[in-house]
BAMAR-456492 format. One record per residue (C-alpha): x, y negated, z. Coordinates in steps of 0.5 Angstrom, whole numbers, padded with zeros to 4 digits, always signed. Layout:
! BAMAR-456492
XYZ ...
! end
This chain:
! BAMAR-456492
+0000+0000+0000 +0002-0007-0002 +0003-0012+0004 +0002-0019+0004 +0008-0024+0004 +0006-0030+0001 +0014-0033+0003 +0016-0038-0002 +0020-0032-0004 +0017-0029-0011 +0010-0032-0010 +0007-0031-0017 +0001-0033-0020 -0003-0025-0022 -0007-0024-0027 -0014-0021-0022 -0014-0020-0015 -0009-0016-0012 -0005-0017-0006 +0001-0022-0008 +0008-0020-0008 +0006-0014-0012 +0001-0015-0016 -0002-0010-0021 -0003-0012-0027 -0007-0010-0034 -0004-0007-0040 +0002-0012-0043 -0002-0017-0047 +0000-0015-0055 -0005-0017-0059 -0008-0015-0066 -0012-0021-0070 -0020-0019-0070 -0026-0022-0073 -0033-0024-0070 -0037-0018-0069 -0042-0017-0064 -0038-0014-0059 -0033-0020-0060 -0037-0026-0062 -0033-0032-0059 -0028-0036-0064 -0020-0033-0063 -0016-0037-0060 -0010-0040-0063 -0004-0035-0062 +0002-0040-0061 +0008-0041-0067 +0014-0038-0067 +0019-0043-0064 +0022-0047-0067 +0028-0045-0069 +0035-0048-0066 +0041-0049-0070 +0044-0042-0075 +0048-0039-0070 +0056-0036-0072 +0058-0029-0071 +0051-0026-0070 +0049-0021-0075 +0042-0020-0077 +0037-0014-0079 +0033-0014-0085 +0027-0020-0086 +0022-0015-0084 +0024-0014-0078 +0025-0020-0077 +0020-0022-0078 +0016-0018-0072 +0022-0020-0068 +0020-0028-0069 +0013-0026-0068 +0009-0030-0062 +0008-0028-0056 +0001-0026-0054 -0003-0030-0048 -0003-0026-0042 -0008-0028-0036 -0009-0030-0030 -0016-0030-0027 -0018-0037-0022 -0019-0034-0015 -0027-0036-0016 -0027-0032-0021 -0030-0036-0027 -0024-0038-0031 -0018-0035-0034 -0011-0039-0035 -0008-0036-0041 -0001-0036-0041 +0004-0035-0048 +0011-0034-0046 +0017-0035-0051 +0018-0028-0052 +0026-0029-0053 +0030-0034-0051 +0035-0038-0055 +0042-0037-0054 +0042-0043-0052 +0039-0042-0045 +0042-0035-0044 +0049-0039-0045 +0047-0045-0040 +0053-0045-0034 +0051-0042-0028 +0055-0040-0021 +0055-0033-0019 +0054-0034-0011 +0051-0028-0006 +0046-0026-0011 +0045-0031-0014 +0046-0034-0021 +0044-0041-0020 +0044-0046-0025 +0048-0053-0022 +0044-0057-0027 +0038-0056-0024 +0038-0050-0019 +0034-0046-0023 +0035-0039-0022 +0039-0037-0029 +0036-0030-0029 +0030-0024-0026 +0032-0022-0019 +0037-0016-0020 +0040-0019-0027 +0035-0016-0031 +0033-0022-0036 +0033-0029-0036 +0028-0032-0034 +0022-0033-0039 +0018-0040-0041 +0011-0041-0041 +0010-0043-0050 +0003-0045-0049 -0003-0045-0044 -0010-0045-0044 -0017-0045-0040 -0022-0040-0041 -0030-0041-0039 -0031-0034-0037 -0038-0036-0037 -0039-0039-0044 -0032-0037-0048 -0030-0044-0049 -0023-0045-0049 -0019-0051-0048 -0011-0052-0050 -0008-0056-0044 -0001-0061-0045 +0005-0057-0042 +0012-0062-0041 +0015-0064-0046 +0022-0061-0047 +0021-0057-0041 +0021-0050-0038 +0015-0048-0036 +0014-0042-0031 +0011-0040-0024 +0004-0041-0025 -0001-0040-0018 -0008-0042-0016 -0010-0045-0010 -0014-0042-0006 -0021-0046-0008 -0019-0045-0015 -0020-0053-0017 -0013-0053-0019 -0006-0049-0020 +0001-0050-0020 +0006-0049-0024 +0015-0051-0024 +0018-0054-0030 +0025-0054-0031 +0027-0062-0034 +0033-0064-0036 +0036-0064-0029 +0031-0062-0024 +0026-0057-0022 +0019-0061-0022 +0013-0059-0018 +0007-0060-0024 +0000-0059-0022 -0007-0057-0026 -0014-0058-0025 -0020-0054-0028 -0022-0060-0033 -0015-0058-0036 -0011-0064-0034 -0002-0063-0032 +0001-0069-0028 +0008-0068-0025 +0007-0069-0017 +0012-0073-0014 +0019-0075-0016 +0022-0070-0012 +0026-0064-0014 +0025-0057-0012 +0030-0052-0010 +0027-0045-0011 +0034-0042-0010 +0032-0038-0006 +0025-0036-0008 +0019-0040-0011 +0021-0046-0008 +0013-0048-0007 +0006-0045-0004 -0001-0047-0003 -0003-0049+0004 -0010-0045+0005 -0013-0052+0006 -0013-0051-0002 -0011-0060-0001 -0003-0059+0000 +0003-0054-0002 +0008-0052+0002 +0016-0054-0001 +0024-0054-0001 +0027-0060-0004 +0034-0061-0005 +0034-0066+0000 +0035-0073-0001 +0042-0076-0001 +0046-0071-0003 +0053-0072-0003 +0057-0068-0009 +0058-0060-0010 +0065-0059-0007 +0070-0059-0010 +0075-0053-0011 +0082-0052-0011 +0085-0045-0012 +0091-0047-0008 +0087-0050-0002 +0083-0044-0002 +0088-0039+0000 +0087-0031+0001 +0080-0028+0002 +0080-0023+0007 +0076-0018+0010 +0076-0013+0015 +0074-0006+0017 +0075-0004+0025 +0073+0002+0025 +0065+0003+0024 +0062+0008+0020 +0057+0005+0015 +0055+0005+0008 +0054+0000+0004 +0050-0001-0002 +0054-0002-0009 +0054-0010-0011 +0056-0013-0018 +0063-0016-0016 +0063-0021-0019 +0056-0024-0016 +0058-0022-0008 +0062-0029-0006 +0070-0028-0006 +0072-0035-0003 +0072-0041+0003 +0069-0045-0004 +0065-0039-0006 +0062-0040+0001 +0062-0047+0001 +0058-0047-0006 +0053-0043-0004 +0051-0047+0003 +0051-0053-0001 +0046-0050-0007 +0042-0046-0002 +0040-0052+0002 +0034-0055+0002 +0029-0059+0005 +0023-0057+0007 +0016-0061+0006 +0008-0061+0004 +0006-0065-0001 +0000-0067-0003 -0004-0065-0009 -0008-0072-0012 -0003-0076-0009 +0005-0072-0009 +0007-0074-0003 +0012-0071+0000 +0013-0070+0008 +0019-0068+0011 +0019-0063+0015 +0025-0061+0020 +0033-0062+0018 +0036-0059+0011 +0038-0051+0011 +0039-0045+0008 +0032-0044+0008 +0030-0037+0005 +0022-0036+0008 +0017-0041+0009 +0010-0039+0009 +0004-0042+0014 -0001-0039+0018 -0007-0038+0016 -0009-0042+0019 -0005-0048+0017 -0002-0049+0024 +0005-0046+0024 +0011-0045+0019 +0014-0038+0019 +0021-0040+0018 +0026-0036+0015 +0033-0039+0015 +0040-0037+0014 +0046-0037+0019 +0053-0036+0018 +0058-0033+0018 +0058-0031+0011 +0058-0024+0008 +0063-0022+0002 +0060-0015+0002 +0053-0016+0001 +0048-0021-0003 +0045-0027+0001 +0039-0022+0003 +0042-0019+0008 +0047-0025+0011 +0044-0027+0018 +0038-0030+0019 +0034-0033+0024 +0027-0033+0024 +0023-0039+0027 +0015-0041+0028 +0015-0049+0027 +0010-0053+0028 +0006-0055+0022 +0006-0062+0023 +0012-0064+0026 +0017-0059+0024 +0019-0058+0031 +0021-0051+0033 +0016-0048+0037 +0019-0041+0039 +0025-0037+0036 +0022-0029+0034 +0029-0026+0031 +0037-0029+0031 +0039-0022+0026 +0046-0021+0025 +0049-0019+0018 +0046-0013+0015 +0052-0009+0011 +0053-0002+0013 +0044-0001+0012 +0044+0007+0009 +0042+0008+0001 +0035+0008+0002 +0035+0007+0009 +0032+0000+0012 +0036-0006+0016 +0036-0005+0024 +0032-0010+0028 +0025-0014+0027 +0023-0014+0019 +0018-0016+0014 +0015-0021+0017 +0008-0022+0016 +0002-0027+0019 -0004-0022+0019 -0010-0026+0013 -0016-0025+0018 -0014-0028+0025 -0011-0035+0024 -0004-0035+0028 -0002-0027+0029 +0005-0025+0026 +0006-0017+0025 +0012-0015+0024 +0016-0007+0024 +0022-0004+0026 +0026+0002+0025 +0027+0008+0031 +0032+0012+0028 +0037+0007+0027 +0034+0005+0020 +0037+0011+0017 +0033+0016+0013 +0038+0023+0015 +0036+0021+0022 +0031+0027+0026 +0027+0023+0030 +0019+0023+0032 +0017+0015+0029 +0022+0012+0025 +0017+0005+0025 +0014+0001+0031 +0010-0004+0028 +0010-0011+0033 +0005-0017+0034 +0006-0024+0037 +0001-0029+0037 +0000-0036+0038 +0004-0040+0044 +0008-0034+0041 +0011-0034+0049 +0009-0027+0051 +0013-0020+0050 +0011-0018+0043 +0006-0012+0043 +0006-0006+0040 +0000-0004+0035 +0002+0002+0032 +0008+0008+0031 +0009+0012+0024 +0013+0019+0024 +0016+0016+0017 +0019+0010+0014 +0012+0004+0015 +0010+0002+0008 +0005-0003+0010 -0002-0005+0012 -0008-0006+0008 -0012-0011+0011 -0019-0012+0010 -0024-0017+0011 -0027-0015+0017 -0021-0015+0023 -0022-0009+0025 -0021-0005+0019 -0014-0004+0016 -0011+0002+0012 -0004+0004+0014 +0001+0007+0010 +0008+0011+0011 +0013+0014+0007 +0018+0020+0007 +0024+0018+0004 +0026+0026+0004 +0020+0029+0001 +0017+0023-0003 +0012+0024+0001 +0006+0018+0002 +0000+0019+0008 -0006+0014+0008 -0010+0012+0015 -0017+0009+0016 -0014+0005+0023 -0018-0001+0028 -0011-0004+0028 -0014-0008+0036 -0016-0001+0038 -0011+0003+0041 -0015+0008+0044 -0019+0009+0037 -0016+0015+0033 -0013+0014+0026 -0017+0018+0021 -0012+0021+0015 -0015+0019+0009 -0010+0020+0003 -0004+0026+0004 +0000+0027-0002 +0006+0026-0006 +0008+0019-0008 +0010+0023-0015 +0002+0025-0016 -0002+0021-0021 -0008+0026-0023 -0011+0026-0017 -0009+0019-0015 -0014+0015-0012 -0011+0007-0015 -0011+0002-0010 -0016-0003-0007 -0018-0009-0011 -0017-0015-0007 -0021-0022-0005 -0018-0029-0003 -0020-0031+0003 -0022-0038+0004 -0015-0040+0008 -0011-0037+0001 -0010-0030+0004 -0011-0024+0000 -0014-0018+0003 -0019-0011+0001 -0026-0012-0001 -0031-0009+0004 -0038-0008+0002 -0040-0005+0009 -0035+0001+0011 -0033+0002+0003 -0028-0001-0001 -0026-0001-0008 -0020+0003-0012 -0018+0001-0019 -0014+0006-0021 -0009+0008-0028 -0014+0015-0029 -0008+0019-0032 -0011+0026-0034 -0007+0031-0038 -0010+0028-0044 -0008+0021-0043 -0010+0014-0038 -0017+0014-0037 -0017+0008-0033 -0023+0007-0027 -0026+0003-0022 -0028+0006-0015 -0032+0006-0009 -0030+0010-0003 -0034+0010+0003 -0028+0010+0008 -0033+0014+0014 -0035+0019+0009 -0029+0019+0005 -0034+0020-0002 -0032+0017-0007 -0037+0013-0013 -0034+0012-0019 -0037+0006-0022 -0033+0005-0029 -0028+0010-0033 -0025+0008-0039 -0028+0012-0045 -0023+0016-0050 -0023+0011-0055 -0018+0006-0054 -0016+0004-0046 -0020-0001-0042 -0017-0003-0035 -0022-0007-0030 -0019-0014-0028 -0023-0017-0023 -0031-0018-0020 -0035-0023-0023 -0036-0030-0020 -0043-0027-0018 -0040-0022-0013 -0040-0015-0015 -0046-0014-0021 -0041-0017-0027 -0035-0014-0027 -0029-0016-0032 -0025-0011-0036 -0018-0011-0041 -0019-0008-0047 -0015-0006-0052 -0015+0000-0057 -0009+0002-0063 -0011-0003-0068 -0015-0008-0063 -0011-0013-0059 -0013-0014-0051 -0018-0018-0050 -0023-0020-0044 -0030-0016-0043 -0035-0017-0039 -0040-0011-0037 -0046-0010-0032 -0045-0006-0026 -0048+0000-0029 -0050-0001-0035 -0046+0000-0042 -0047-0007-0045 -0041-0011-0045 -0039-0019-0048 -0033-0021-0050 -0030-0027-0046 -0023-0028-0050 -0022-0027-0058 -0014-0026-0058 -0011-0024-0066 -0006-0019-0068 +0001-0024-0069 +0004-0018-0072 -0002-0014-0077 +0004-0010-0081 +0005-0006-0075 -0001-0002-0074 +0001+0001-0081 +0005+0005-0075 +0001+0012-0072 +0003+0015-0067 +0000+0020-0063 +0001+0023-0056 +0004+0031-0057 +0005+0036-0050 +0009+0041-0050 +0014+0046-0044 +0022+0047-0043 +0024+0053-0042 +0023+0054-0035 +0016+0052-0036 +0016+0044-0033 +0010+0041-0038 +0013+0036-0041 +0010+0031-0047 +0012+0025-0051 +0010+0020-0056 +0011+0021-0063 +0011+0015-0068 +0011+0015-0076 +0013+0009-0080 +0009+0004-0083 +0005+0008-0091 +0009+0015-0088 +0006+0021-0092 +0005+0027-0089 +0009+0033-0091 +0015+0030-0091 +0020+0030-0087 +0023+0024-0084 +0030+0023-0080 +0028+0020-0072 +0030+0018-0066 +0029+0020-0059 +0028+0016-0053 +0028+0018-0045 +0029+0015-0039 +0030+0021-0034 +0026+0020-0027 +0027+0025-0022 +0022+0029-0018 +0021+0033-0013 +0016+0038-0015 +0014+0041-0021 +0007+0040-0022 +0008+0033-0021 +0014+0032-0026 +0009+0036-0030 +0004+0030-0030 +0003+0026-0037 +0003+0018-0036 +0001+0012-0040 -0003+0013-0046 -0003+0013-0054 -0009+0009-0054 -0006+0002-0053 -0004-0004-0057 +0003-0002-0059 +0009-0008-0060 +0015-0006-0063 +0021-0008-0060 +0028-0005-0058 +0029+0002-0061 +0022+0002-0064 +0024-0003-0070 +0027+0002-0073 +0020+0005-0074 +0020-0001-0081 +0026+0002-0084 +0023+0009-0084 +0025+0013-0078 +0020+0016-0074 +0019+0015-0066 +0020+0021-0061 +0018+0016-0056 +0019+0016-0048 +0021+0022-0048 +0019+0026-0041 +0027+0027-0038 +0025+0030-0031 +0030+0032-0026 +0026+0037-0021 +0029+0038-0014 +0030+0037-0007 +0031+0029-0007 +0038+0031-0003 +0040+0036-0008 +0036+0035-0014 +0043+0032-0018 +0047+0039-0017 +0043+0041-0024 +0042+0035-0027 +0047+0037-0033 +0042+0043-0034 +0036+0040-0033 +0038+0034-0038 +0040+0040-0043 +0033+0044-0042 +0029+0037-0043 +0032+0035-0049 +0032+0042-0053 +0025+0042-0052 +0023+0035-0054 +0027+0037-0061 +0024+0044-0062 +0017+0040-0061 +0018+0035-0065 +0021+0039-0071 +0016+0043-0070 +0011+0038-0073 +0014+0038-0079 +0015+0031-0079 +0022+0030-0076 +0029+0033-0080 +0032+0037-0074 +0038+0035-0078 +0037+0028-0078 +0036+0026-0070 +0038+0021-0066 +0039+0019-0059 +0038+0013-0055 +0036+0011-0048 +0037+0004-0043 +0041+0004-0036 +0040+0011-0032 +0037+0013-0040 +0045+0011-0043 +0048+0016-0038 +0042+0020-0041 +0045+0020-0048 +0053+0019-0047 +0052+0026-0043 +0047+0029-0049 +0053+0027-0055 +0058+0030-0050 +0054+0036-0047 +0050+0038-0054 +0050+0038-0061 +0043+0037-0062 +0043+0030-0064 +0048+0027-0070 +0049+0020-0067 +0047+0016-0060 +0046+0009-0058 +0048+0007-0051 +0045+0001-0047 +0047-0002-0042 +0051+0005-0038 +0053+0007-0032 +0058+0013-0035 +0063+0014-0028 +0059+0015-0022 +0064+0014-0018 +0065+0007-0019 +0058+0007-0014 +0061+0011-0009 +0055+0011-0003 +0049+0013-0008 +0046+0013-0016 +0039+0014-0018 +0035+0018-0012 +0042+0021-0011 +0044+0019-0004 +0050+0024-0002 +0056+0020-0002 +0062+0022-0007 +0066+0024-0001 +0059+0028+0000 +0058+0031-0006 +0065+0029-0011 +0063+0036-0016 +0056+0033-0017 +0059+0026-0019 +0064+0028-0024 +0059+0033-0026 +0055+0027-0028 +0060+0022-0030 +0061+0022-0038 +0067+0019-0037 +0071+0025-0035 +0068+0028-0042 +0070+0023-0046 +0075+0028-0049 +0069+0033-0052 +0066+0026-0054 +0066+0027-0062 +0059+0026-0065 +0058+0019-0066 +0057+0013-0060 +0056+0007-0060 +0055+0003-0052 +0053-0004-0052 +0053-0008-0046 +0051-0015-0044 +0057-0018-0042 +0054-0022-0035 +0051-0016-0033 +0049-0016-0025 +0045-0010-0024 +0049-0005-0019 +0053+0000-0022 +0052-0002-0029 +0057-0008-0029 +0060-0009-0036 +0067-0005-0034 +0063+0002-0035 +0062+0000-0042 +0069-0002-0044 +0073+0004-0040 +0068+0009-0043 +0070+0006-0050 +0077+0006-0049 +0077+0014-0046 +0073+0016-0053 +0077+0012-0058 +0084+0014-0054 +0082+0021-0054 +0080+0021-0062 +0073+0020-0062 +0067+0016-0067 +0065+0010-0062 +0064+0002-0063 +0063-0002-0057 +0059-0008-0058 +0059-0013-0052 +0054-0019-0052 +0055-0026-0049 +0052-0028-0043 +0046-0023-0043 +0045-0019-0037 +0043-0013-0036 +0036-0014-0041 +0037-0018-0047 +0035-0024-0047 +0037-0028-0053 +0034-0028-0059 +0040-0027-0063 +0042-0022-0058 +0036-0019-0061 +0037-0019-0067 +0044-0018-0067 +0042-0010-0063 +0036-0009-0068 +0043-0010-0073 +0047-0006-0070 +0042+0000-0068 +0040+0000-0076 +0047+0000-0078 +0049+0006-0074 +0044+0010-0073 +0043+0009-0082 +0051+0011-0083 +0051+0017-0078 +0043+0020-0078 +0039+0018-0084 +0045+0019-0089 +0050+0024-0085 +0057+0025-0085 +0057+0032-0091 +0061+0035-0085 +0060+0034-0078 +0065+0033-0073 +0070+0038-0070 +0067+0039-0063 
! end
């Protein structure tokens, strides 16, 4: 169960109601061009341009003109459903970014990669991508269609979108030129900047709205602020750390991004500062709470009357990101600043166990129904999974004055994974996780009444998705807290549906007394339609999200119980020449009997009979269990846009897409027969896929992203199933992430046969078919730093291997840039036409 955390951390705008920070979202927007009907009588709305394009850059290469021709296709607008429930604001985000912005120079410091022009964020947390921007904006009437464009700031980067709780207005920041403005949104479809301030969302979002809906809460880059300071390498001197002793793993961080140097710390104190602040929204003005800090977490009560304050502390870490530097934890007052009680002073957090949790209060959290009670949990065996204890979480309470001795609400056998609060306070779900069986449970719990017994209401595998129950639908309070709907003693579920035919995606009603369930709306088996959110008149009209191979996503309205549905938007298709390409969802089982399936894609105007040579894409994931490794997911009835690898699909290969790659064991031992299960995953997706008659067993090819690199660099090493590979931003010698991999959580001291076994580099010798390894160069995901890619091609090349190494400037460890995109839409076509579609006469001496 997801748990609210409206800190100033993350805090995005959702889509439907569903509890921040994890909000569950529909089916990715990517739409098909539709004409009025009387299922979809509403005018469509416009689809942004392509944007403008920047200045030719030099030595980037591009693929063919039908390629790039749905790479520069607009994206689609995604929506966000108002907290009334009576408009969607429909964003349309820059599918790709120019490299301009990728390259825009940026400091690596504790976690951060932090843009010194303005404080922006460079990237996604972790690295993955550069963050997006908004292309265009509009507001939808739900209850007559009509749709209104809205001006976004010129030459700027609009993003982080958020309601208020009333649903008149919405926020949004806005990157200028040299700052991070705060922008505010009104139902009529008027933007204005509030204030003149600056925002600081280092650390976070930078801004919340307060539950009076009148005011947000900000962190400013403080006013007066002297320069950034200066470094000097013969100042600085050497950087020394030390160990005395104490055991204790350590996550894997990306060197480079942990800080290194006194001006490493000085940097990041003065880039992490901030002034914390409530600005009025008709009038942007600004009032300043407290003094400037490292303010990581500034949330309010619901009741607006106290600031939960998160706030970083020294001494510095070299070790860890910023997350797990010192922190204290304060309640202010919400009108003076001044500090009414400290909660928690938590030391550095360095030697926390892989997948293990930090000693000490965490995840901190004000209860949505009572106006000033603050919940939080804390570790029983030390934070460490390995340890054998009766409860591993307590979960604590304190409320206003916030001077008594904490109270305990609840215990769990395994590791607390949050309570679901309902509407009425003496209703709540309580989940906890088994780390060693991937295991989750679900209690009914009064959480005022200790005496009141938990009634087990789920029990299984967190790898189950068939008889997955899906997850409440949420309501937003008139404080701005989120919490489940309750309609007496029932709440409603909104669920995927997989089935071993496909997705069928479903709303519930579940009586949590009897535990019976009522299913009100499934998806049919045309197409894939997902529930979004209630109507604005409670529970009689309900919204939906639907979409099927040839119609793009659209809003729906229906009738509780009745089959007559409207259409609420008209999106058009921006890239109708793809659904030339047909695809179909194939099931098969490996040798050992593990049912499996994957995707199958043919090309635009294939003709059938032929074969045609193809590519194989896998991500493999590990389980526990084989009936749930076995469990199909996702759907062959959605909208598909085609990127990546599946640009390949213009230029006549077929697609034998998302492959299911399991690795089935005990989570403490599964990697023991990685290589084998690898292996057995592959033969069987090959033989099936040959077997349809479509796919050249003699024309196959192999490709796969991150842990699904490691992937193809074993298959190329392993097998000679495949003619040439294509590796994306790897991880190839495992030993360089000593305390753990994947859900691999042996040390390499523990299990080093396991870690070499694993690792490609080691077989960098028997590396003969083809493998070209392509990597972003600023890459900070732990255990795919850029150093992987290069050692792997230099062991290839010295030991006589076919290999190309194609290292892209600036980007992290998802592409970002649309030359960047091209430029590996170029590459894979070329390598994979020279090695698969027209082989070699004579293959590779193994």
């Amino acid at each position: 169960m997801s748990r609210l955390r409206l800190v100033l951390v993350g805090l995005v705008a959702c889509s439907h109601s569903a509890a921040p920070p994890a909000c569950p979202q529909p089916p990715p927007v990517t739409v098909v061009a539709t004409s009025p009907t009387p299922d979809n009588p509403t005018t469509p709305i416009a689809l942004p341009t392509a944007p403008p394009s920047e200045p030719e850059v030099s030595g980037y290469d591009k693929p063919p003109q039908n390629v790039l021709d749905v790479l520069h296709a607009p994206a689609s607008p995604q929506p966000s459903i108002d907290p009334t429930r009576s408009r969607i604001l429909l964003v349309s985000w820059v599918r790709y970014a120019s490299i301009k912005q990728v390259a825009e120079p940026y400091l690596k410091l504790a976690g951060v990669r932090v843009e010194p022009r303005t404080r922006r964020k460079h990237d996604t947390p972790g690295g993955y991508g550069v963050a997006q921007c908004a292309q265009t904006l509009a507001l939808v009437d739900i209850a007559s269609s009509q749709q209104k464009q809205l001006r976004l700031p010129a030459d700027g980067c609009a993003d982080a979108f958020s309601w208020a709780a009333d649903g008149k207005h919405f926020a949004f920041r806005n990157t200028s030129q040299d700052a991070v403005e705060l922008w505010i949104g009104d139902a009529s479809g008027t933007t204005k900047r509030a204030g003149t301030f600056k925002l600081n969302p280092m650390l976070g979002t930078g801004y919340a709205w307060l539950g009076d809906s009148a005011r947000l809460l900000v962190k400013i880059v403080p006013d007066g602020q002297r320069p950034p300071p200066a470094g000097s390498a013969a100042a600085d001197g050497p950087s020394i750390q030390e160990s005395l002793g104490s055991k204790g793993e350590s996550s894997t961080y990306e060197a480079r991004d942990t800080l290194r140097s006194k001006h490493d710390e000085a940097l990041f104190e003065y880039y992490a500062t901030s002034q914390v602040g409530i600005v009025d929204a008709a009038s942007g003005k600004l009032t300043s709470l407290g003094a400037p800090a490292m303010y990581m977490g500034v949330n309010g009560s619901p009741d607006d009357k106290y600031l939960l304050v998160d706030r970083i502390a020294k001494p510095f870490s070299y070790a860890v990101t910023y997350q797990r530097f010192a922190h204290d934890v304060e309640i202010w007052d919400a009108h003076t600043g001044v500090v009414v009680a400290p909660i928690a002073k938590l030391p550095v957090a360095d030697r926390v166990p892989i997948a293990g949790v930090e000693t000490g209060p965490r995840g901190f959290e004000w209860r949505p129904t009572e106006p000033n009670q603050l919940v939080w949990e804390e570790a029983l065996d030390g934070g460490d999974w390995n340890t054998k204890v009766p409860n591993r979480d307590k979960i604590m309470t304190t409320s206003a004055p916030f001077t008594a001795v904490p109270r305990e609400l609840a215990r769990t056998e395994q590791r607390f994974a949050g309570y679901s609060w309902s509407e009425n306070r003496s209703v709540a779900l309580l989940a906890d996780y088994d780390e060693n069986k991937h295991w989750s449970r679900t209690w009914v719990v009064n959480p005022d009444n200790a005496a009141a017994k938990p009634a087990l209401l789920w029990d299984m595998s967190s790898q189950e998705r068939y008889k997955d129950p899906g997850n409440p639908v949420w309501k937003r309070l008139p404080n701005g807290e989120w919490v489940m709907r309750l309609e007496g003693n029932s709440i409603y579920l909104r669920g995927e549906g997989a089935t071993p035919t496909g997705d069928h995606p479903f709303l519930d009603k579940l009586d949590l007394s009897t535990k019976k369930t009522e299913r009100l709306f499934a998806s049919g088996a045309e197409g894939i339609e997902s529930f979004i959110d209630f109507a604005a008149d409670g529970t009689k009209h309900y919204l939906t999200w639907k979409q099927s191979p040839v119609q793009p996503p659209n809003a729906f309205m229906r009738t509780m119980g009745a089959t007559d549905l409207r259409a609420v938007t008209n999106i058009p298709d921006p890239t109708p020449e793809v659904r030339k390409i047909k695809k179909q969802l194939i099931k098969y089982k490996r040798k050992d009997g593990v049912e499996l399936s994957f995707t199958l894609y043919t090309p635009p105007n294939y003709v059938a009979g032929t074969k045609i040579p193809a590519i194989l894409y896998a991500y493999p994931l590990d389980y526990a269990s084989a009936k749930q490794a076995g469990q199909i997911s996702g759907s062959d009835q959605v909208f598909d846009t085609i990127t990546d690898y599946r640009l390949l699909l213009l230029s006549g290969y077929a697609i034998i897409d998302d492959a299911a790659f399991p690795i089935v064991g005990d989570p403490k031992k599964a990697y023991d027969t990685y290589l084998e299960q690898l292996e057995m995953d592959a033969q069987a997706a090959v033989d099936t896929a040959v077997k349809t008659g479509i796919v050249d067993r003699d024309r196959i090819g192999v490709t796969g992203h991150s842990h699904g690199a490691l992937m193809t660099a074993n298959l190329i090493a392993h097998t000679t199933l495949f003619k040439a590979g294509v590796a994306t931003s790897g991880s190839y010698n495992k030993t360089l992430t000593p305390f753990g991999f994947q859900n691999e959580r042996r040390s390499v001291w523990k299990a080093p046969d396991v870690y070499k076994k694993v690792s490609t580099f080691f077989v960098a010798d028997k590396i003969k078919i083809p493998l070209m390894i392509v990597h972003g160069m600023e890459d900070a995901n732990p255990g795919t730093t850029p150093l992987q890619a290069e050692k792997l091609f230099e062991a290839i090349r010295g030991n006589g291997g076919t290999t190309r190494l194609v290292m892209l400037p600036h980007e992290p460890h998802w592409y970002s840039a649309m030359e960047s995109n091209e430029q590996l839409a170029y590459e894979e076509l070329n390598w994979f036409d020279k090695f698969v579609k027209n082989p070699p006469a004579t293959p590779p001496a193994r």
